[in-house]
N, C-alpha and C positions, 0 to 999 in steps of 0.2 A: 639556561644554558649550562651543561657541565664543565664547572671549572676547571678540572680537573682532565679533562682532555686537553687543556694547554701546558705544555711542559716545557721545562729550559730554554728549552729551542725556539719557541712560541715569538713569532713577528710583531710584538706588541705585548703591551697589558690587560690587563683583568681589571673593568672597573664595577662599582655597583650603580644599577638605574633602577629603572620602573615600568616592567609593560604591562600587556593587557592580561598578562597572566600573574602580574603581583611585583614584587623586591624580583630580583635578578641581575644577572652576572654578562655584560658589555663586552665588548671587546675593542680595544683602541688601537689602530695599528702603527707600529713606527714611523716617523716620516721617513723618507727618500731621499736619496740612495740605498738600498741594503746593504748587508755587511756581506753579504753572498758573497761567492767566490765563484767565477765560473769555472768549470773543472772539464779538465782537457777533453774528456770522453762525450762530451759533447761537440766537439768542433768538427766533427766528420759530419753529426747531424744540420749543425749552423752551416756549412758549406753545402750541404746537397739540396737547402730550403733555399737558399741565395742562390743558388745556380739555377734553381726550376723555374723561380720568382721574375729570375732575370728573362731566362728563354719563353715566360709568359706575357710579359712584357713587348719582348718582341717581334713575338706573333700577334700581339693584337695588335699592334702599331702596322701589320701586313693586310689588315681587312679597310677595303674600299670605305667604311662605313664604320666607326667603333662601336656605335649603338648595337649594333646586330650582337655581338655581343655584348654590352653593359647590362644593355635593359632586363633581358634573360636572366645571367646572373643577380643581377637586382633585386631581379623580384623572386627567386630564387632562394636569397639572403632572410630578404622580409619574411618569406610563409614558412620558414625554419627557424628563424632565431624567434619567431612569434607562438610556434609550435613547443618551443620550447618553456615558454610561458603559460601554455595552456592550450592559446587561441589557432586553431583548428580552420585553416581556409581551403580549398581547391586552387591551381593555378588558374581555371576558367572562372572562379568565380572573381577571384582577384581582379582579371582580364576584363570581364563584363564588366565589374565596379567601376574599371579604373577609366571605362569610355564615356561613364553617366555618374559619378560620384553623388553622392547626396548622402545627408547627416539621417543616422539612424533615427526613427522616432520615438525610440524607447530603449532601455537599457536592456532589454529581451530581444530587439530588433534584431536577427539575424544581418543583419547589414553593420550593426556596431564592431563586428569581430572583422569583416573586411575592411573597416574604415581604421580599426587598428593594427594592420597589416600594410593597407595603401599609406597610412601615413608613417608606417617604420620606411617605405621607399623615399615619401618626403621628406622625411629626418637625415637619411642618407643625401639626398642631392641638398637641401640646403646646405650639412656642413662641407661637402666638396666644393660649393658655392663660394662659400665662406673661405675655405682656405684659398682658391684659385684669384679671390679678391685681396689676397694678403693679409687674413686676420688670421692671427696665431692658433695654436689648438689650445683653451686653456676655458677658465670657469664661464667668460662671457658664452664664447661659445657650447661649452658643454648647456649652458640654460638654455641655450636657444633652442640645442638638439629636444632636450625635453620637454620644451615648451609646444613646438609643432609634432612630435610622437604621441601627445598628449589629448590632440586638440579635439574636443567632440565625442572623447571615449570613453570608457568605463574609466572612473579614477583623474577623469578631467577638473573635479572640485578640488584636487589634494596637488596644489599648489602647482602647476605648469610653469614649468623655468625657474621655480624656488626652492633654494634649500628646506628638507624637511625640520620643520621644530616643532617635530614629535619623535617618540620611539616607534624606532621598528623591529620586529624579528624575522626570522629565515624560519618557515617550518611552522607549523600550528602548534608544535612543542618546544620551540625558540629552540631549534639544532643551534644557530648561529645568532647573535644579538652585535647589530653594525653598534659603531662607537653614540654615546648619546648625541643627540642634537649637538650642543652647547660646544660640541668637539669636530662637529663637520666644518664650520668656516676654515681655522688655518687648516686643519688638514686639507681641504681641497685648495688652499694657496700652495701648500708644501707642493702636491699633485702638481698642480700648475707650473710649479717655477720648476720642478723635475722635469715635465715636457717640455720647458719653452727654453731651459739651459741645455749643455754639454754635460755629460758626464763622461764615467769610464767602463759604461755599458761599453761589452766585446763588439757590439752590431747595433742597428735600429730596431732590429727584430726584438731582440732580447731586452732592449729598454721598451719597446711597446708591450710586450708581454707582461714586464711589472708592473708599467702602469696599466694595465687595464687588471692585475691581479688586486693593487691597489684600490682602485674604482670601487671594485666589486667589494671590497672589506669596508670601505667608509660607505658605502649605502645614500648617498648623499644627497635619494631623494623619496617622497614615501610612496612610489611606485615608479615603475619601469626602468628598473636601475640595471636589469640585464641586458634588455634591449637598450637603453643607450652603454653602455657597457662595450658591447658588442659593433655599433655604427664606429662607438670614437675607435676602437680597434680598428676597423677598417679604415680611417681616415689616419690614422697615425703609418699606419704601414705605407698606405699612397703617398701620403707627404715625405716621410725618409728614407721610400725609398725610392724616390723622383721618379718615380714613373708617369708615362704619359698620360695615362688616365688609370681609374682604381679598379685596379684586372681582379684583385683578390680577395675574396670574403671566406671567411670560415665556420660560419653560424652551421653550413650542413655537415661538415666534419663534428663540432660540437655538439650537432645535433645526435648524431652516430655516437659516439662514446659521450652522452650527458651524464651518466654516472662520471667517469672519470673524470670529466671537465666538471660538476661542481665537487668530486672531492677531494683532486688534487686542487684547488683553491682553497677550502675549506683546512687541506693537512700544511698547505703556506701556513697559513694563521698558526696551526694549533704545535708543529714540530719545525717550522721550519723546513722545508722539504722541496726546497724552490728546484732543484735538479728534474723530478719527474712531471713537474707543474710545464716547465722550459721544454723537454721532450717531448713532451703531450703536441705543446704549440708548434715548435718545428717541424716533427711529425706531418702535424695538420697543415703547413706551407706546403710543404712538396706534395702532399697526396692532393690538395685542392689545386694547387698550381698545374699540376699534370691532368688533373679532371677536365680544367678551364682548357688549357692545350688542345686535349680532345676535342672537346665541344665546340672549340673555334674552328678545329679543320672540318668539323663536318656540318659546321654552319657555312662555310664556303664553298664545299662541295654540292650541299640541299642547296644554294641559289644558286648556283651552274643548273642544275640539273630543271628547277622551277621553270628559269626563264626558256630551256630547248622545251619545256613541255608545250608552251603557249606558241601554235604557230601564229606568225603575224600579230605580235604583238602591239599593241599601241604604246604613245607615250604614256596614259595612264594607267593603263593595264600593267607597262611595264613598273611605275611607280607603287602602284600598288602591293606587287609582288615584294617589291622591296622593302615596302613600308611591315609587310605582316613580318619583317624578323625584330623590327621592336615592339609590335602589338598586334601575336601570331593570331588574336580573335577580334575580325568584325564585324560589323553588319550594315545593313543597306543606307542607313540613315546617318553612319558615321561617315559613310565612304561621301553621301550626298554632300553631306558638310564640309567634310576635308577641303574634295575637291569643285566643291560650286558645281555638281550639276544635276538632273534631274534625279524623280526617284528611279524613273522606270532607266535612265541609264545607269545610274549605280547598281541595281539591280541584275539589268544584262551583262558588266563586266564582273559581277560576283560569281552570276553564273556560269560565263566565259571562265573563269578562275577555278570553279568549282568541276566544270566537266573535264578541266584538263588532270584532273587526280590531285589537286593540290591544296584546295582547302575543301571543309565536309562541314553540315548544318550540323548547328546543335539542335539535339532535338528537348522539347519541352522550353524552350525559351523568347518569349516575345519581347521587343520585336525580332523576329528574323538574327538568328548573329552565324558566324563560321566560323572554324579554327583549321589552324594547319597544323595536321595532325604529329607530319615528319618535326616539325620546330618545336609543336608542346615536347614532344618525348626529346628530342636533343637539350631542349631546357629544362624539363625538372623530373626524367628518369634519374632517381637516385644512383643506380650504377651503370656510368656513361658506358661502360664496356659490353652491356646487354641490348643497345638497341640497335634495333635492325631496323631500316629505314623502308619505308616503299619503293617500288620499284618507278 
């Protein structure tokens, strides 16, 4: 790592360790609180993130059903903040996965890279879980988070729920080198008692931002330190900012400006530069919070319009219909199971489903599955402003 890109300003020290490319140069970063200063020219941005966050809030507390949108979003979160790792999934393949789960059988298995996608959503609902039952946000659970994202996947040998006690680096050329091992325990207590106290953070936002800016500079485990990076973000924001359920993820925003998001982290560390690190984040509240906005109203308006499609609807038909806004794909042997009844009548009510223009076969997949095609695209078209729905 060049030392010499940390200057004065630098959020930490320079220590020496040992990676896999020789003697090299660490980085340890200060505990928390920073010495920051929030600076006024920000507070127009902090107001219009807390105002969108709020009116998100409140629209979704307006849907018959929250899941219709959680799940979406959700999953969403997962195939973006995993994209950004590398791991490369479709939303249908996610979908199909997520109705028949099963452990890859090899680390080549095409199905390991959806299992490490299905399980960034399991990481996400245990620690919602976890907070909703009253445990704090702090190291027990930050292991947990890692332990279940971990479970079964590439990188599942390299300690699941345990601080790494090895070195790691950023980059196959060590760009960034997290603090040694030997430095991660207090610093992740310092971490810890930063979230679990008061401070004189301006907002929750603006304290959730450093810490997870924090996070990401202790490296605190020897893989998946973005993705859980990223879920505790999402759970810090739900918890302070009481909302009813966690309306807001940012992994697609950060997926859209990924340069900027790892280098305004990276210039935290190196200049101190916490001002465009903060705008970045803000920024990213209101543009996702407005995104979500959209996609709620016209996930209420596509089940208006579902249910006039199906004349003479059944109770199950009609449940069905509602069930495809948390699992817009699937097929004949899911519906059989669901709902306790035969194949050939799961089958005619798919079909019933299917001729009224609402859901479409996938083609080349056994057995039998469907999606709805208007809920894929209202869930993971990147620019909600481009979709035109069917008629």
């Amino acid at each position: 790592m060049d030392q010499d890109r940390f200057r004065e300003n630098a959020t930490g020290n320079i220590v020496r360790t040992t990676t896999l490319l020789g003697e090299d140069w660490a980085f340890v970063p200060n505990f928390l609180p920073p010495t920051w200063e929030f600076k006024t020219d920000l507070w127009p941005l902090l107001h219009n993130a807390g105002n969108r966050l709020s009116t998100l809030n409140g629209i979704g507390q307006t849907l018959p059903e929250p899941e219709l949108l959680l799940r979406p979003l959700q999953s969403r979160e997962a195939i973006t903040s995993s994209n950004m790792e590398g791991t490369y999934v479709t939303p249908e393949q996610l979908l199909i996965f997520e109705m028949d789960p099963r452990e890859p059988k090899s680390a080549d298995d095409k199905k390991s890279d959806w299992l490490e996608v299905f399980n960034y959503s399991r990481a996400l609902a245990s620690g919602f879980e976890a907070i909703n039952s009253g445990m704090p946000i702090g190291g027990p659970m930050i292991r947990q988070i890692h332990s279940v994202l971990m479970r079964g996947v590439r990188g599942s040998g390299k300690s699941p729920g345990q601080f790494r006690q090895k070195q790691v680096q950023i980059g196959s050329n060590a760009r960034f080198v997290p603090p040694p091992p030997s430095e991660v325990p207090h610093l992740m207590d310092n971490l810890t008692n930063y979230i679990e106290t008061d401070d004189n953070a301006p907002d929750p936002l603006i304290k959730a931002f450093i810490a997870h800016y924090q996070f990401e500079a202790i490296h605190p485990f020897e893989d998946g330190n973005g993705r859980v990076g990223r879920v505790l973000l999402s759970l810090m924001i739900y918890k302070w900012s009481g909302h009813a359920k966690p309306w807001l993820y940012l992994s697609p925003y950060f997926e859209l400006f990924k340069d900027e998001y790892t280098g305004y982290l990276f210039q935290v560390s190196t200049d101190g530069r916490w001002d465009q690190w903060i705008k970045l984040c803000l920024t990213g509240v209101a543009v996702q919070s407005d995104d979500s906005i959209r996609r709620c109203h016209m996930f209420n308006e596509c089940r208006d319009k579902y249910h006039k499609k199906v004349g003479s609807p059944t109770a199950r038909t009609h449940s069905i219909i509602e069930g495809l806004f948390c699992e817009p794909v699937v097929s004949i042997t899911s519906i059989q199971r669901k709902y306790g009844v035969t194949y050939h009548t799961a089958k005619a009510d798919l079909e019933r489903i299917q001729e009224a223009g609402i859901i479409t076969e996938l083609a080349n997949i056994r057995p039998r599955a469907f999606f709805a095609r208007d809920l894929m695209a209202i869930a993971y078209t990147s620019d909600v402003n481009q979709i035109v729905l069917e008629g």
